[in-house]
N, C-alpha and C positions, 0 to 999 in steps of 0.2 A: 195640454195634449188631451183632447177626447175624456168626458168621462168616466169610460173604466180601463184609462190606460195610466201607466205609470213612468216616466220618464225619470232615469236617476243618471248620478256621475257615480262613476268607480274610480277609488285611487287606494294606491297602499301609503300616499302619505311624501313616497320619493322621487315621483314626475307628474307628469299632467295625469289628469285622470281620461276616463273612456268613459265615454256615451252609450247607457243600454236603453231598451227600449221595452215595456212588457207590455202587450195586447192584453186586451182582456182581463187586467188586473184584478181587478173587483169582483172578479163571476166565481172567485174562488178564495179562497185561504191567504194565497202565494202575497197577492197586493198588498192587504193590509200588515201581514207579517213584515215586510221589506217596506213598508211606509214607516209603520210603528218602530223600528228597527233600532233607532239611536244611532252609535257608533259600535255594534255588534257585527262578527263579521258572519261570512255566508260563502260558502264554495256554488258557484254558480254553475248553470248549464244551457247552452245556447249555441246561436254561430253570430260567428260576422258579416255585416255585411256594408253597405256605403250607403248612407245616407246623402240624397241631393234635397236639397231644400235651400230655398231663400239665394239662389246662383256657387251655393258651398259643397264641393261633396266632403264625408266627414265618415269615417271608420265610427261604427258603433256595433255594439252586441246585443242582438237582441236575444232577449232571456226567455225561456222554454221552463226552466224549472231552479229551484233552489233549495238550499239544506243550510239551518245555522252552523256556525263551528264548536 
């Protein structure tokens, strides 16, 4: 996805996970903290919204900001 974006899955581990989406990754902090990340968790902040791409639409969140736990 784009060079300074970041595309991840979210799960807690007990269903399918969720699709977010972060713009502009790289132009700040936020990307490489949530790249770097490992398996560390993070209360996130964003909205949803539907993803069309490739004939699929797909529920994903895109991310505005985050905080580790």
């Amino acid at each position: 996805i784009g060079e300074s974006h970041l595309k991840l899955t979210l799960s807690d581990g007990a269903g399918p996970g969720l699709d977010a989406i972060l713009f502009g990754a790289f132009d700040g902090p936020l990307g490489p903290a949530l790249e770097n990340s490992g398996h560390r968790r993070f209360h996130l902040a964003g909205r949803l919204e539907l993803n069309h791409w490739n004939g699929r639409t797909r529920v994903q969140l895109r991310v505005e900001d985050a905080a580790a736990v």
